[in-house]
MARMARPA-754604 format. One record per residue (C-alpha): z negated, y, x; residue number from 1; residue in one letter. Coordinates in nm, 3 decimals, padded with zeros to 5 digits, m for minus. Each point is the difference from the previous one (the first is absolute). Last residue first. Example, Ala and Ser with C-alpha at 12.3 -4.5 7.8 and 13.67 -1.06 7.14 Angstrom:
> m00.714,m00.106,01.367,2,S
> m00.066,m00.344,m00.137,1,A
This chain:
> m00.069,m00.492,m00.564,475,X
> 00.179,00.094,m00.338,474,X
> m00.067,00.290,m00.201,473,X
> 00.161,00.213,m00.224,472,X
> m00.094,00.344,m00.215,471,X
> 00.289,00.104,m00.184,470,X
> 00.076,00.359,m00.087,469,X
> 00.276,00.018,00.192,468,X
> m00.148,m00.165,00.323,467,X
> 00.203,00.158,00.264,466,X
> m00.020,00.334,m00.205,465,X
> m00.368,00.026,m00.051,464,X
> m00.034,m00.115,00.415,463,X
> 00.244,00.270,00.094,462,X
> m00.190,00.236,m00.237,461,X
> m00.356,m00.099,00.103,460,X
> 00.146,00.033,00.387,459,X
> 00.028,00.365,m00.066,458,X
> m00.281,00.050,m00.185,457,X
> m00.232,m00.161,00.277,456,X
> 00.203,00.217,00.272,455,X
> m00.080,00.338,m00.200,454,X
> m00.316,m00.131,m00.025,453,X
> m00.054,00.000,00.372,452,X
> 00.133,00.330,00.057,451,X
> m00.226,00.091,m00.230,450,X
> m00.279,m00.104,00.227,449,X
> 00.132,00.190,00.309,448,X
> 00.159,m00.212,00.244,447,X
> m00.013,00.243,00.332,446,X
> m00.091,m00.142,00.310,445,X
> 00.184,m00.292,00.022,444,X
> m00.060,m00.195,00.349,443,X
> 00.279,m00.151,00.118,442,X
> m00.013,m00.407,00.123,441,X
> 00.211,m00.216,00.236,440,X
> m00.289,m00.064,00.258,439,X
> m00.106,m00.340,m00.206,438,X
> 00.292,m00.176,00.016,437,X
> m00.006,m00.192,00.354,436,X
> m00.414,m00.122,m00.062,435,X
> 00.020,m00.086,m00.378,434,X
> 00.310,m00.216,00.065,433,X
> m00.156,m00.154,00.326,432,X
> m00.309,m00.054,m00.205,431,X
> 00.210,m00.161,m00.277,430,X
> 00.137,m00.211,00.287,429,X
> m00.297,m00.115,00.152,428,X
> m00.149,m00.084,m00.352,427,X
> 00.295,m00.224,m00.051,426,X
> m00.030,m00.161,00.321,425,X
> m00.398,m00.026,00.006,424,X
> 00.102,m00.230,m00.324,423,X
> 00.207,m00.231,00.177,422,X
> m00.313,m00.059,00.258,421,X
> m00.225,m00.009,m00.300,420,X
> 00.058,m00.303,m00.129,419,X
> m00.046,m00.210,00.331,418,X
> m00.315,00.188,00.075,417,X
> m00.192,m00.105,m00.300,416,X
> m00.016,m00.354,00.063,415,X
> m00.366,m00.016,00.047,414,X
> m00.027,00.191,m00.301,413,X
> 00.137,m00.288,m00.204,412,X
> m00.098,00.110,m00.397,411,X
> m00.035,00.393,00.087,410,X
> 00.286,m00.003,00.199,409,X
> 00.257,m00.145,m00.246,408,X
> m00.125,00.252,m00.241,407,X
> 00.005,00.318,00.261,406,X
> 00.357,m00.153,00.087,405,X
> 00.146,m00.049,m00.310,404,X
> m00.127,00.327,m00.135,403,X
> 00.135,00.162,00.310,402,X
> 00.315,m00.201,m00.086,401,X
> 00.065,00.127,m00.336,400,X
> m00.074,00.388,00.064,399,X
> 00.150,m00.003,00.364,398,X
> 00.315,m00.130,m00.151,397,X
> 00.007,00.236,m00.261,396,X
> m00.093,00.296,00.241,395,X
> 00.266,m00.086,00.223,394,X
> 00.273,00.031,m00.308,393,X
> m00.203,00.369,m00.033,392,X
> m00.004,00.076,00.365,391,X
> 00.335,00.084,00.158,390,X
> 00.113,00.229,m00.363,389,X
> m00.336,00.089,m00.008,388,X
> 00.048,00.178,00.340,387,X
> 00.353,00.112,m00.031,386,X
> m00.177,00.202,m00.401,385,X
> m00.269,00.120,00.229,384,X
> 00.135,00.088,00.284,383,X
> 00.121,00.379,m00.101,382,X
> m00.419,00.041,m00.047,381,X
> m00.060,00.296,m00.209,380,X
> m00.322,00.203,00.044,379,X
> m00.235,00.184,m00.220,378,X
> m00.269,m00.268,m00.057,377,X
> m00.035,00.047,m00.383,376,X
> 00.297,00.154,m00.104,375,X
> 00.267,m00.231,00.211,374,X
> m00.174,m00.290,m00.129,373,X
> 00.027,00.105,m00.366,372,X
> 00.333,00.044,00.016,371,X
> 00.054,m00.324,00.187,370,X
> m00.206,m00.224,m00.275,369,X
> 00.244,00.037,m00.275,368,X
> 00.309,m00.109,00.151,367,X
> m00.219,m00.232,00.259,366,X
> m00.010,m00.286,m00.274,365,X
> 00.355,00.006,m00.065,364,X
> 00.075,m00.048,00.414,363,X
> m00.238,m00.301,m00.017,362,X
> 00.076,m00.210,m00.283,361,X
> 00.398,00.055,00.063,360,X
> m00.132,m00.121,00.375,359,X
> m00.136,m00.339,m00.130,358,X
> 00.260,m00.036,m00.238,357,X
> 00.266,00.003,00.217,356,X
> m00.149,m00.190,00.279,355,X
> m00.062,m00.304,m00.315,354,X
> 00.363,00.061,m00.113,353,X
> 00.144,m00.070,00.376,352,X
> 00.334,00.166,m00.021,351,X
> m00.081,00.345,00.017,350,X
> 00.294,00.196,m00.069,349,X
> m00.139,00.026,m00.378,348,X
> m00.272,00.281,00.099,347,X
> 00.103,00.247,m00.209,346,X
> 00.006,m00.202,m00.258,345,X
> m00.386,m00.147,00.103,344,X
> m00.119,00.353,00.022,343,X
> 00.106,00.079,m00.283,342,X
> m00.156,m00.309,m00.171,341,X
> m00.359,00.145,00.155,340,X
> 00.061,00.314,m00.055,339,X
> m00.187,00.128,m00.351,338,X
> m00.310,m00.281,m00.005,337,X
> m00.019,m00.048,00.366,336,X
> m00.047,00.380,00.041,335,X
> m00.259,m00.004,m00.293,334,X
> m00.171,m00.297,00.231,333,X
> m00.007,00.246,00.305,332,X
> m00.102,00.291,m00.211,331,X
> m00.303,m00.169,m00.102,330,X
> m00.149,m00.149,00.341,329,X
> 00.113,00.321,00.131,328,X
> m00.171,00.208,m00.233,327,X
> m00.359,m00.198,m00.031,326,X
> 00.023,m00.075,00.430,325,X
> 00.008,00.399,00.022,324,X
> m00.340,m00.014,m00.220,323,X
> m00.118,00.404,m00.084,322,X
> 00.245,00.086,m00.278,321,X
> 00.018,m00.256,m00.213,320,X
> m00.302,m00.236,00.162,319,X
> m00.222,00.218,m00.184,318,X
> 00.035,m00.174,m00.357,317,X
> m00.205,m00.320,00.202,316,X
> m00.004,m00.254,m00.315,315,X
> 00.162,00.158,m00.233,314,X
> 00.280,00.128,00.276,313,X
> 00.007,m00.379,00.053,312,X
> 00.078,m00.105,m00.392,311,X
> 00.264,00.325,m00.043,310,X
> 00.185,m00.074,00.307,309,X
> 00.047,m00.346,m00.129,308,X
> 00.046,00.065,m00.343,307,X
> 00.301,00.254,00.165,306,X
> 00.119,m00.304,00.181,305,X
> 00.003,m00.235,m00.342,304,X
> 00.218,00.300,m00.123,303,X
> 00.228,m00.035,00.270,302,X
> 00.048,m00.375,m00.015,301,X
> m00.026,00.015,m00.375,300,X
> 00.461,m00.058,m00.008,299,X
> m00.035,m00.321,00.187,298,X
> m00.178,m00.138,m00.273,297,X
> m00.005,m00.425,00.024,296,X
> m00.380,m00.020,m00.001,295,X
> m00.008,m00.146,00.349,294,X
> 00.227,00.273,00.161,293,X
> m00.225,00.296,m00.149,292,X
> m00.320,m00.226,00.074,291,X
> 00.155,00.027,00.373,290,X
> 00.023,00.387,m00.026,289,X
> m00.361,00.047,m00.151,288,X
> m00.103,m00.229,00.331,287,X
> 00.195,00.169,00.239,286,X
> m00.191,00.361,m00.152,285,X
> m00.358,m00.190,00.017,284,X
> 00.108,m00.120,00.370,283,X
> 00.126,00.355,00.159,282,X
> m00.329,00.128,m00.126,281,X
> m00.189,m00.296,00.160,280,X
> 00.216,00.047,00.344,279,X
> m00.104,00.381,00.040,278,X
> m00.327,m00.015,m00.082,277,X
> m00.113,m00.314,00.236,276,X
> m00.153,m00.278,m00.205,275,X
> m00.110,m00.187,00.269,274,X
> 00.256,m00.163,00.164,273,X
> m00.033,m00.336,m00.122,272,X
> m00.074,00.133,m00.367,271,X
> 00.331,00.134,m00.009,270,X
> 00.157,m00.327,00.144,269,X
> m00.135,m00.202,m00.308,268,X
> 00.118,00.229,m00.186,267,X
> 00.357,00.036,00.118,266,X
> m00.025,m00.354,00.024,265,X
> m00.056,m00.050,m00.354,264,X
> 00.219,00.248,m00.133,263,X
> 00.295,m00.192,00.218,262,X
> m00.091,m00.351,m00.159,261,X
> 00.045,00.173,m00.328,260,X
> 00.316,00.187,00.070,259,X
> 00.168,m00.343,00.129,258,X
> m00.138,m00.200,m00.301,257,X
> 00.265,00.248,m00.207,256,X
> 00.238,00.009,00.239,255,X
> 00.012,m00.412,00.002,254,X
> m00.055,m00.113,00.315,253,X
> 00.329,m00.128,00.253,252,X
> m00.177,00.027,00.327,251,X
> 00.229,00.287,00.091,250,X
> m00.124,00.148,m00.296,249,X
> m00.371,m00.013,00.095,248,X
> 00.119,00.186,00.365,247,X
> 00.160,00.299,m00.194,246,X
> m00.331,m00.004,m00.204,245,X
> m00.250,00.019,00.292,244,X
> 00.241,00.199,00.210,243,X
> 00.067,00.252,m00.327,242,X
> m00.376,00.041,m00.079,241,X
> m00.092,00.047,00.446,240,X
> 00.270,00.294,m00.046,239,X
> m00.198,00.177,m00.289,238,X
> m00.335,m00.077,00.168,237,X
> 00.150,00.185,00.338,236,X
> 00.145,00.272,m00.161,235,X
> m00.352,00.059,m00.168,234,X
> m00.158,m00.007,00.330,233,X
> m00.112,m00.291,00.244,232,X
> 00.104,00.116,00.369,231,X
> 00.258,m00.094,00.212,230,X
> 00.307,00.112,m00.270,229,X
> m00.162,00.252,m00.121,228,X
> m00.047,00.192,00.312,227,X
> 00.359,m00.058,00.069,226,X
> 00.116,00.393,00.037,225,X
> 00.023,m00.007,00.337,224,X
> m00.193,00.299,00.046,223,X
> m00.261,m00.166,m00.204,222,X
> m00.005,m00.351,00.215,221,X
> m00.072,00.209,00.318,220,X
> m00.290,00.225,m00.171,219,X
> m00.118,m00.366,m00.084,218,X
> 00.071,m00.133,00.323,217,X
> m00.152,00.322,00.206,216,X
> m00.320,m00.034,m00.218,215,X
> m00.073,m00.407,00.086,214,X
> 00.000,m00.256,m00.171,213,X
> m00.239,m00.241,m00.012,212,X
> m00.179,00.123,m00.301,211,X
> 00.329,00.043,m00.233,210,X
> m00.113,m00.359,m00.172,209,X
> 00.206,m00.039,m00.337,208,X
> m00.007,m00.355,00.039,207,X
> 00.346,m00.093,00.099,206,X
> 00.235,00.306,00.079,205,X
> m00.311,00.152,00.161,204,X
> m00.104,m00.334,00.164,203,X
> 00.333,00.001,00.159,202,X
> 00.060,00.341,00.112,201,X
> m00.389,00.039,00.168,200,X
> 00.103,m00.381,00.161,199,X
> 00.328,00.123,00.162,198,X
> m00.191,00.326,00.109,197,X
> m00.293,m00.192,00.131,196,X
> 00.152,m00.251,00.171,195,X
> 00.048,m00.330,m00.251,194,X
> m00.127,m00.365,00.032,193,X
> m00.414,00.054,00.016,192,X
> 00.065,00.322,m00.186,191,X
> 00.173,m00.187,m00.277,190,X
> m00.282,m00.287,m00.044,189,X
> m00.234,00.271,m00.041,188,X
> 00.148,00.157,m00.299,187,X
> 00.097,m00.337,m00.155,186,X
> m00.415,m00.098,00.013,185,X
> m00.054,00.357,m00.146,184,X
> 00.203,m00.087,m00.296,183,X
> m00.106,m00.352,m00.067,182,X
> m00.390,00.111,00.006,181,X
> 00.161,00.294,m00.297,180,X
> 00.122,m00.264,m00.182,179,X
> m00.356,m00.162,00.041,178,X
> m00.211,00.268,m00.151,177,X
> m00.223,m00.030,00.284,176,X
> m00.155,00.374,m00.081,175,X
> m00.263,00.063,00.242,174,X
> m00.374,00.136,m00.087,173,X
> m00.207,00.230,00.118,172,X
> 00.209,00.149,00.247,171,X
> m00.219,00.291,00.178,170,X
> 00.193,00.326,00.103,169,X
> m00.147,00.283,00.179,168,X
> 00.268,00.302,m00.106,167,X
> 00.290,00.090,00.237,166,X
> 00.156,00.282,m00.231,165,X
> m00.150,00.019,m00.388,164,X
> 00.298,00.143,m00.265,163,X
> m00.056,00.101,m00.379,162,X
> 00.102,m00.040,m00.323,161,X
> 00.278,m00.278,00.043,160,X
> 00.192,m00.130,m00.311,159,X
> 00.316,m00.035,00.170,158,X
> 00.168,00.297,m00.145,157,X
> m00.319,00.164,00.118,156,X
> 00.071,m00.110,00.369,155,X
> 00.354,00.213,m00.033,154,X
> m00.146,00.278,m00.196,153,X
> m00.248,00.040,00.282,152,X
> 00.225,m00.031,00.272,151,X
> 00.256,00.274,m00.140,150,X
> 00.246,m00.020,00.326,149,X
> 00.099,00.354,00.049,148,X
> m00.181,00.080,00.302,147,X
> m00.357,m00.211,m00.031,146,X
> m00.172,m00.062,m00.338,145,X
> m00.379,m00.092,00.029,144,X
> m00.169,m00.276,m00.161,143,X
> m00.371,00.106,m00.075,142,X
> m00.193,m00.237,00.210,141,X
> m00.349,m00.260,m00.015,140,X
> m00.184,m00.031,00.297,139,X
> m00.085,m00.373,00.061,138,X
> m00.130,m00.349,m00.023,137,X
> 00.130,m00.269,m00.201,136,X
> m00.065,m00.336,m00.142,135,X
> 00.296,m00.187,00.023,134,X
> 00.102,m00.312,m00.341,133,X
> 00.377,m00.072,00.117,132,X
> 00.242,m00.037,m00.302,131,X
> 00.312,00.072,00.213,130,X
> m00.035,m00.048,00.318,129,X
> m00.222,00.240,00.299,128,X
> 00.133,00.009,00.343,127,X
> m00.271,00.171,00.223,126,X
> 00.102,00.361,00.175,125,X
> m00.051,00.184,m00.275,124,X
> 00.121,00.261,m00.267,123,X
> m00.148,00.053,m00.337,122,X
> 00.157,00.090,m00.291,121,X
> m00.223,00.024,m00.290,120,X
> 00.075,m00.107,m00.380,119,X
> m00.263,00.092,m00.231,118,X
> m00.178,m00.166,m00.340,117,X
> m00.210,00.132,m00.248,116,X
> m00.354,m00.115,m00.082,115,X
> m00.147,00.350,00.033,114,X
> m00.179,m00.084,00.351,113,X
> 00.372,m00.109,00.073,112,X
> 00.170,m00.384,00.111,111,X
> 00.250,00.000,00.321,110,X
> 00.294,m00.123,m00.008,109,X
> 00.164,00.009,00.366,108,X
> 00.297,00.089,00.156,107,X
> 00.061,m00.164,00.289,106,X
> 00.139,00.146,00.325,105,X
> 00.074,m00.134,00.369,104,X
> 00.092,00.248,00.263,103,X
> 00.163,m00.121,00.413,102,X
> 00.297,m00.214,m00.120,101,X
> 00.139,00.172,m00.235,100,X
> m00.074,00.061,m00.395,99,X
> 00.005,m00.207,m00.296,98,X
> m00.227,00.107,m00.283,97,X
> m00.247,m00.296,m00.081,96,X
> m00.124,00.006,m00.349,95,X
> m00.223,m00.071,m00.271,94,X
> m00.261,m00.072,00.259,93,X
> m00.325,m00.026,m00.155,92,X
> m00.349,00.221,00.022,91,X
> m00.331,00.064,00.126,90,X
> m00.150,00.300,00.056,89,X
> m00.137,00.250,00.247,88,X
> m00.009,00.389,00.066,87,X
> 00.105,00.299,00.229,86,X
> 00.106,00.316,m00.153,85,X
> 00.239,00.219,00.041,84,X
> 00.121,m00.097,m00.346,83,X
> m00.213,m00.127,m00.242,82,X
> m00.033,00.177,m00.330,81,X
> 00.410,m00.096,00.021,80,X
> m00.086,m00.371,m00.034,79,X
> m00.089,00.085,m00.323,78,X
> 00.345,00.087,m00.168,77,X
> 00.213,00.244,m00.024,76,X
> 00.305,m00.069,00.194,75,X
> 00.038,m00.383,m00.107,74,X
> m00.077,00.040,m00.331,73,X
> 00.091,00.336,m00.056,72,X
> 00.344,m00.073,00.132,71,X
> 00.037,m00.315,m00.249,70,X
> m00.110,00.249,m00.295,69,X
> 00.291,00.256,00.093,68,X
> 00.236,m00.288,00.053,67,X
> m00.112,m00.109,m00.353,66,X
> 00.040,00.367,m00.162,65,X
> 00.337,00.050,00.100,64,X
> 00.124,m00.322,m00.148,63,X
> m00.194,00.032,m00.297,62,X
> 00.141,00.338,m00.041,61,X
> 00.390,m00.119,00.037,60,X
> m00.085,m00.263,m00.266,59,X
> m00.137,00.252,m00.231,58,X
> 00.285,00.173,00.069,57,X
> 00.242,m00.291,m00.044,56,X
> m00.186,m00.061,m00.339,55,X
> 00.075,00.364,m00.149,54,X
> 00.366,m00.092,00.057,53,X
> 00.030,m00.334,m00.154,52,X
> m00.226,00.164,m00.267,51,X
> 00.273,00.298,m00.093,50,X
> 00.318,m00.231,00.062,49,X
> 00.148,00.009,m00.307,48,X
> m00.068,00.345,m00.120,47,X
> m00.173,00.142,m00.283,46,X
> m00.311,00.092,00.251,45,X
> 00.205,00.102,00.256,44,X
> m00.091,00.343,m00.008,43,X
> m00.319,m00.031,m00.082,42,X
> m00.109,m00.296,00.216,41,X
> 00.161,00.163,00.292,40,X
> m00.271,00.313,00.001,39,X
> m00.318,m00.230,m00.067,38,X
> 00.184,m00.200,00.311,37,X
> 00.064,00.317,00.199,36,X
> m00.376,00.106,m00.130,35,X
> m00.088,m00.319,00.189,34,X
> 00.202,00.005,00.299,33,X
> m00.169,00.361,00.103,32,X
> m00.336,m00.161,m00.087,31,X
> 00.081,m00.251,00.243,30,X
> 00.172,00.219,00.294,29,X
> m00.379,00.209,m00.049,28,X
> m00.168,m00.378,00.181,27,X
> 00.086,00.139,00.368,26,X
> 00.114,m00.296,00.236,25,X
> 00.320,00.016,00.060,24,X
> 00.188,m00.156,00.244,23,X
> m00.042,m00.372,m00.058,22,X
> m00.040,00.067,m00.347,21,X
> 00.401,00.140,00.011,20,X
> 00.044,m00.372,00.124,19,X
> m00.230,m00.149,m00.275,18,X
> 00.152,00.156,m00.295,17,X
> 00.407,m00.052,00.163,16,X
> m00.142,m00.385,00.014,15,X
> m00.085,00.013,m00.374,14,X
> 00.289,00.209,m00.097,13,X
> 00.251,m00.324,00.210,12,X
> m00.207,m00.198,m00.169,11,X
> 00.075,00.127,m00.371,10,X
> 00.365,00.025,00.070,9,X
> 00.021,m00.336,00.144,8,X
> m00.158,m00.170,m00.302,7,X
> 00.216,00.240,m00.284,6,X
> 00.264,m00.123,00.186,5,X
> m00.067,m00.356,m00.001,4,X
> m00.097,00.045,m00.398,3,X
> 00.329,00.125,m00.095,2,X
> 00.025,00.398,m00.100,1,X
């Protein structure tokens, strides 16, 4: 068995470990695993494969026993003693959650009695930034699960213990990280030009801000199916790589200084909007794909995916089964991986090569991301795939020249009006778009869950046979 194979086998056994770990929780599935491997060793023990074998179940067990440790962490730790409770403490925003327009969270880090360390949600009417010093005031919550929606799981997946509604808030200290100065500047700037639809589509394209929009747009955007085209998602950090490098090559840079430049600006533009979950994940698996391109080795792209996977499930092993933004973000660049050059065949009547691309990037992605989609919200929108079709070349342009604009702004903000007046344009039509196709939607009722894998399987095949055993890539 070659090395790369051995590699993917051993992290595909690691993530299986940590997504049965997700489920089960009762320690007598080790000691069943160990007399299997006491049991394996002697059969196999002449064979060729006999440690190769024992070592993917200790694998397996590691993996099931870290998402089992990362739950007690988070599920099991002080903070618990004080639910229903009312008490004070300082602490530092980690994070800002976007919401709407009326709630504001952060989720704070709070330091223990014990010396360990807590993440709290708390939600508020004050806007709090990332790395804000608050001393806080407040009854401390259990999170509670409502219908089917697993809250609990769901804030636990981001590190959060425990909730506190409308607590007294003091800000000790402000963070005036200046990035972060630049970014609020640019929001306000926006609303000054923009309504409040145009501007709540803008600065979520731009800065990741979902604030100032409102519930019926997002719900609006979803039907449509466009969500992650407006907002900043793994889709959205894979399409924001091939603009940046698409736009290098036009200006005649070397590939090679071309995926450098784009790493760069992918981080630079990470830190710019905070770090959100979604867009991080979707930039540690673009950036194992670029050092695939730099190093020459189009064949590692998929293994340098499942290191990906492998380095963020390390890091947060609960966002396999409890993160939506974790599968989509994956499955979108897997589609890319498998369909992009089909997509661009298929696509061949399409004279314009840069259009072609652009949707071929787009449909490929959405492949493996429908399914999951359907599942998870239980409707179907027959816009969708018109709707991207209208939006996606509009999302380029609004892409490049929002940046333009926000930039321009910034530096002559007296001036700002005259850029935005083609830009209220675009964001007039994309509302238009959002506003015409959002009625053309069926609920599903009934997509059972192995439904859904039949689906994955199914595409796996056409994707295995595409492909023929050869992993390629080209953005």
């Amino acid at each position: 068995m070659t090395p790369s194979k051995t590699f993917i086998m051993v992290g595909l056994v690691f993530i299986s470990g940590i997504f049965i770990g997700s489920f089960f929780h009762s320690y007598f599935l080790i000691y069943l695993l160990l007399i299997f491997s006491l049991f394996l060793i002697g059969i196999l023990w002449k064979k060729e494969h006999v440690f190769l074998s024992v070592f993917l179940i200790i694998v397996f067990l590691f993996g099931y026993l870290y998402i089992n440790f990362k739950l007690d962490n988070v599920l099991k730790n002080e903070i618990t003693q004080y639910f229903e409770k009312s008490i004070s403490f300082e602490g530092r925003v980690i994070r800002t959650p976007k919401d709407d327009l009326i709630s504001k969270k952060a989720i704070l880090e709070v330091s223990l009695v014990s010396g360990e360390k807590a993440n709290i949600l708390i939600t508020t009417n004050q806007s709090l930034s990332f790395g804000d010093k608050v001393f806080v005031s407040g009854e401390v919550k259990e999170p509670k699960s409502f219908g089917n929606f697993n809250y609990k799981m769901y804030l636990a997946n981001q590190g959060v213990s425990a909730i506190m509604e409308n607590p007294e808030v003091t800000v000790l200290s402000e963070n005036n990280f200046f990035i972060f100065e630049i970014k609020k500047k640019a929001e306000e700037i926006t609303l000054q030009n923009l309504s409040i639809n145009k501007a709540g589509i803008l600065n979520a394209t731009i800065l990741g801000e979902t604030d100032n929009m409102s519930s019926e747009l997002k719900e609006k955007l979803g039907f449509t199916g466009i969500s992650h085209v407006v907002a900043i998602s793994g889709t959205h950090i894979v399409l924001l790589c091939f603009i940046m490098l698409s736009f290098l090559n036009c200006l005649k840079i070397k590939r090679r200084k071309a995926i450098v430049i784009t790493f760069f600006f992918l981080l630079f533009y990470i830190v710019l909007i905070e770090f959100p979950a979604s867009a991080f994940r979707a930039f540690i698996m673009m950036s194992f794909v670029l050092l695939a391109e730099l190093l020459g080795r189009e064949t590692d792209s998929f293994i340098l995916i499942i290191l990906a996977a492998i380095l963020i499930l390390f890091f947060n092993p609960l966002a396999l089964v409890y993160d939506l933004g974790f599968q989509l973000s994956f499955l979108a660049v897997l589609g890319i991986i498998f369909f992009n050059n089909y997509f661009k065949e298929k696509l061949s009547f399409l004279k314009n090569d840069f259009l072609k691309d652009l949707v071929a990037v787009n449909f490929s992605a959405q492949v493996f991301v429908l399914p999951l989609l359907i599942y998870t919200f239980n409707y179907f929108s027959f816009s969708s795939l018109l709707a991207n079709i209208l939006i996606v070349p509009i999302s380029t342009i609004l892409l490049v020249f929002g940046f333009l604009c926000v930039a321009i702004s910034l530096i002559l903000p007296s001036f700002s009006f005259l850029f935005y007046a083609p830009l209220s344009i675009i964001l007039g039509y994309v509302l238009f778009i959002v506003d015409k196709f959002s009625f053309m939607v069926v609920e599903v009722n009934y997509f059972p869950a192995y439904f859904l894998f039949i689906v994955y399987f199914l595409i796996s095949l056409l994707a295995y046979k595409i492909k023929k055993e050869r992993f390629e890539f080209y953005i």
